[in-house]
C-alpha positions as a Markdown table, in Angstrom:
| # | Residue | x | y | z |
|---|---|---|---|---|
| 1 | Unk | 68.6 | -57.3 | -37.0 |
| 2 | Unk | 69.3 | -60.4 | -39.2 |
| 3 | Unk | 71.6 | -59.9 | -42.5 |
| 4 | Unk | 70.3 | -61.5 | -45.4 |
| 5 | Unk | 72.3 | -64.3 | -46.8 |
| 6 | Unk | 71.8 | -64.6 | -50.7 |
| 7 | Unk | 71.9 | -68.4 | -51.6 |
| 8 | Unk | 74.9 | -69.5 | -53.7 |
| 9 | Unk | 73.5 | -73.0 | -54.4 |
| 10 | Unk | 73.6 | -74.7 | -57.7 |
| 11 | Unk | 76.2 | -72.0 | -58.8 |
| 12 | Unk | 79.6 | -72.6 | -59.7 |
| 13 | Unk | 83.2 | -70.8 | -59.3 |
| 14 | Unk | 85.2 | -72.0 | -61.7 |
| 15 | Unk | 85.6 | -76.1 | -60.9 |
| 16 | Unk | 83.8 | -76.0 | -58.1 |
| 17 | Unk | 79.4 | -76.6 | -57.9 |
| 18 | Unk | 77.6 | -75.1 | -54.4 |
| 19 | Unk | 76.1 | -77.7 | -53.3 |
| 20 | Unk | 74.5 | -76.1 | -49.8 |
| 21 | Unk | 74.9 | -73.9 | -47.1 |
| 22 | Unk | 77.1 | -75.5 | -44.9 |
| 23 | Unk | 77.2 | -72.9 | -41.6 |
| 24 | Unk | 76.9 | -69.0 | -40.8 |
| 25 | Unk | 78.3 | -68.4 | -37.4 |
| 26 | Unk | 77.6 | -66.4 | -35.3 |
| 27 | Unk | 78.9 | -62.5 | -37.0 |
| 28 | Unk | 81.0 | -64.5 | -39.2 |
| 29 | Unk | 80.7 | -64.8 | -43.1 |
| 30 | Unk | 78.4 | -68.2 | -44.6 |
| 31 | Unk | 80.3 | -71.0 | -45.2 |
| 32 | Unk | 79.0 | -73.5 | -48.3 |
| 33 | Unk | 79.9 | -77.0 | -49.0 |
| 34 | Unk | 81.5 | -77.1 | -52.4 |
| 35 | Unk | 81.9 | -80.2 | -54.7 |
| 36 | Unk | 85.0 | -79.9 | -57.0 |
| 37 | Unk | 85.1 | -81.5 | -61.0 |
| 38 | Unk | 87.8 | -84.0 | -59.3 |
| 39 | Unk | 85.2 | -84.9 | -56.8 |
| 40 | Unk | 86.6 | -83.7 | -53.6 |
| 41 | Unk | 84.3 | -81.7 | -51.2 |
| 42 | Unk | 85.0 | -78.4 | -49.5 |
| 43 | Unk | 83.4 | -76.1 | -46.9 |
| 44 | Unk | 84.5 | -72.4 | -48.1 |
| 45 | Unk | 83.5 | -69.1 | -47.3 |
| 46 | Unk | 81.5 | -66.4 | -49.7 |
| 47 | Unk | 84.6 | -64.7 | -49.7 |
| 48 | Unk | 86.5 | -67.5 | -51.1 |
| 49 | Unk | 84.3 | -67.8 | -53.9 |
| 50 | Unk | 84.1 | -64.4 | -54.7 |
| 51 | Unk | 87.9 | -64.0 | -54.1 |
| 52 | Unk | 89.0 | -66.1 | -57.1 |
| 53 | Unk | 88.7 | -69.4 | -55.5 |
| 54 | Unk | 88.3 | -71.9 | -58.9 |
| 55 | Unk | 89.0 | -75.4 | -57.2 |
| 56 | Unk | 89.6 | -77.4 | -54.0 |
| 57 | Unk | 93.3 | -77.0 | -54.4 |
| 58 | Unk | 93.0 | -80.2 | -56.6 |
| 59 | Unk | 95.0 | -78.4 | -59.7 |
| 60 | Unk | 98.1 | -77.6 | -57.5 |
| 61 | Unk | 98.3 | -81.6 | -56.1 |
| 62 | Unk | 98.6 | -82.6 | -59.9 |
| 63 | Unk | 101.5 | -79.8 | -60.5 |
| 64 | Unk | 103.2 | -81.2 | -57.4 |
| 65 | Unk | 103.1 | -84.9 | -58.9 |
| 66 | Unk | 103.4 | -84.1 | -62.6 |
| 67 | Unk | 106.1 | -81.2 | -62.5 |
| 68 | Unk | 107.4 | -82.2 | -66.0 |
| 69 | Unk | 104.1 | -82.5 | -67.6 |
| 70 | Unk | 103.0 | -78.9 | -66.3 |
| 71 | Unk | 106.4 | -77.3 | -67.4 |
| 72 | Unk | 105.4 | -78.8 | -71.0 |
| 73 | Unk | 101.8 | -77.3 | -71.2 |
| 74 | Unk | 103.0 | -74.1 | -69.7 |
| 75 | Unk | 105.7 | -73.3 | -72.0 |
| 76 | Unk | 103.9 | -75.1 | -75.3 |
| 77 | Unk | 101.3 | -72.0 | -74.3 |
| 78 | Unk | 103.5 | -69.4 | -73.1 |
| 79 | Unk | 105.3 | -69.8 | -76.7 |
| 80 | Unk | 102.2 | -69.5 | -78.6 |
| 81 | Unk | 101.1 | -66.3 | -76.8 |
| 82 | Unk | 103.3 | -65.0 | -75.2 |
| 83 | Unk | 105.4 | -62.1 | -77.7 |
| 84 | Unk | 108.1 | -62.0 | -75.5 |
| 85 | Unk | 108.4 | -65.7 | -75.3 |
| 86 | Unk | 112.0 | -66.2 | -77.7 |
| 87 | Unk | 110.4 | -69.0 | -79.3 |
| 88 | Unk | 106.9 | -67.1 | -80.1 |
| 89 | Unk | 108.0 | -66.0 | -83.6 |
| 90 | Unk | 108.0 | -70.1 | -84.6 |
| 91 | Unk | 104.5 | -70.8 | -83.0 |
| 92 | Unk | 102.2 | -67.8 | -82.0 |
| 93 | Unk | 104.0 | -65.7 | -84.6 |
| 94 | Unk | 102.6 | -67.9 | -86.9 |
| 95 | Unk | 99.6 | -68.9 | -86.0 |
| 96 | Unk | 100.2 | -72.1 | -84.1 |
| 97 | Unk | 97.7 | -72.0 | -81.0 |
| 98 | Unk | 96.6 | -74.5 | -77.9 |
| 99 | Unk | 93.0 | -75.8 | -77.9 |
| 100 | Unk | 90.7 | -74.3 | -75.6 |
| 101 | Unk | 90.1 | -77.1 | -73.5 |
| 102 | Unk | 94.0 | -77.4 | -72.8 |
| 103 | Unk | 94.6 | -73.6 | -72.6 |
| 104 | Unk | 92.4 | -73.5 | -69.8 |
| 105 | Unk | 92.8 | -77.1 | -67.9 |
| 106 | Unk | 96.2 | -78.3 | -67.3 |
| 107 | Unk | 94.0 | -81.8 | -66.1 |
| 108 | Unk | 92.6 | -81.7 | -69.2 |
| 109 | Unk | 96.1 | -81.9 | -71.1 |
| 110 | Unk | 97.6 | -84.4 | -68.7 |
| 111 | Unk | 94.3 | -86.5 | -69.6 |
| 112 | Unk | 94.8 | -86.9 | -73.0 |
| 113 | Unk | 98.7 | -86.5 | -73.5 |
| 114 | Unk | 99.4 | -89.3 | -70.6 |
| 115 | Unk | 102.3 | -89.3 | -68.5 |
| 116 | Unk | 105.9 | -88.1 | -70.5 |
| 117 | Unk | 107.0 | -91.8 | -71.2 |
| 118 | Unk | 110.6 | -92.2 | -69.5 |
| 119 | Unk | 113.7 | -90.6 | -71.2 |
| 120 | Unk | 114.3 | -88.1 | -73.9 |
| 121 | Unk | 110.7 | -87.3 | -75.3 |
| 122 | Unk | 108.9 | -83.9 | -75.6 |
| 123 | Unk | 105.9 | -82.7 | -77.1 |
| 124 | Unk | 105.8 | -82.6 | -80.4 |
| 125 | Unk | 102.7 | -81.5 | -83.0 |
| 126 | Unk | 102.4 | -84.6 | -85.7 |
| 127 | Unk | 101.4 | -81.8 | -88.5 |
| 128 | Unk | 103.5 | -78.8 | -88.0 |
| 129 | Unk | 101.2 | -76.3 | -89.7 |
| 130 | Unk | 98.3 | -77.1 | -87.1 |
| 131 | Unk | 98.0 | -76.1 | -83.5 |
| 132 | Unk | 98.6 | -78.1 | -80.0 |
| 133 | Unk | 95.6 | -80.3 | -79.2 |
| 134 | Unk | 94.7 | -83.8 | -78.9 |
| 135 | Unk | 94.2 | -85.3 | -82.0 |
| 136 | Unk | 97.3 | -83.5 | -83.1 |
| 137 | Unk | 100.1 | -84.0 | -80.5 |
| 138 | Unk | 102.1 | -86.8 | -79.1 |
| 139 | Unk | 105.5 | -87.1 | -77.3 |
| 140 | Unk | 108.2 | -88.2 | -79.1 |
| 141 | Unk | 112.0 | -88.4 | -79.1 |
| 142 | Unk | 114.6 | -86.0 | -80.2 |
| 143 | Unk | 114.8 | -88.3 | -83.2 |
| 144 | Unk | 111.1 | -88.4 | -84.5 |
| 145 | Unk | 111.1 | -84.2 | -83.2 |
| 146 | Unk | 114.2 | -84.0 | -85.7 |
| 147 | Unk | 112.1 | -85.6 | -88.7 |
| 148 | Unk | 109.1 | -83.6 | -88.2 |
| 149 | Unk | 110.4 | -79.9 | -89.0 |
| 150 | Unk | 109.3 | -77.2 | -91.2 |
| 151 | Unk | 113.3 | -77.7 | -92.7 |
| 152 | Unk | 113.2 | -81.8 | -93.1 |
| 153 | Unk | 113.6 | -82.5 | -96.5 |
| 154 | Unk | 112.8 | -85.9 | -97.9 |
| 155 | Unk | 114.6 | -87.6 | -100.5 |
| 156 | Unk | 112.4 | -90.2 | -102.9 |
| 157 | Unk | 114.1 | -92.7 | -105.1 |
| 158 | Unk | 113.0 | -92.7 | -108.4 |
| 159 | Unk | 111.8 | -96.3 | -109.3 |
């Protein structure tokens, strides 16, 4: 007796599309050819989709070779929703929140932040009362970060 294989094509599992069946052999579990958002391709098994399998392993290569950017987006969201995170009284605490499309991509962050130029510079929100996203945030050094503060006070010459 033949098992019935239920087709997975045109479906998707988090960043990656079913394209076809790729193989079922023999007693073993179906196997599909996967294309990934970054465009890589990948034979995986029904149990790898269903398991949690969200990408070709594509995210993890760009935490290898951007370290610093991914400890940025991490903690900029881990202090904005994270209550025991000793900085969430300053961001989440108050409202401050990430964008949906960086919460959930770290690609997507690296894509419109850039590379952290090189030395001293860290995220930093251009208006403070608004949330991380990318219209709002730039990196900037400890100088600029100093100026833009809920506690900066500006002094204006009368004329």
């Amino acid at each position: 007796m033949s098992r019935q294989i239920r087709d997975l094509t045109g479906q998707r599992f988090g960043k990656l599309h079913v394209k076809v069946i790729d193989s079922v052999p023999h007693g073993k579990c179906a196997r599909w050819l996967c294309v990934c958002e970054c465009g890589n391709e990948k034979v995986l098994p029904l149990y790898s989709l269903h398991g949690g399998k969200k990408d070709c392993g594509c995210a993890r290569n760009i935490r290898r070779v951007h370290p610093v950017e991914y400890s940025t987006w991490y903690r900029m969201k881990r202090r904005c929703y994270d209550p025991k995170d000793k900085a969430y009284k300053d961001y989440g605490g108050r409202g401050i929140t990430v964008s949906d499309e960086w919460r959930e991509d770290f690609a997507a962050f690296l894509r419109d932040m850039g590379p952290r130029p090189a030395g001293r510079y860290s995220i930093d929100r251009i208006k403070n009362d608004q949330g991380y996203s990318k219209g709002n945030c730039r990196w900037a050094t400890p100088t600029e970060q100093a100026r833009n503060t809920r506690r900066a006070i500006y002094w204006h010459e009368a004329a």
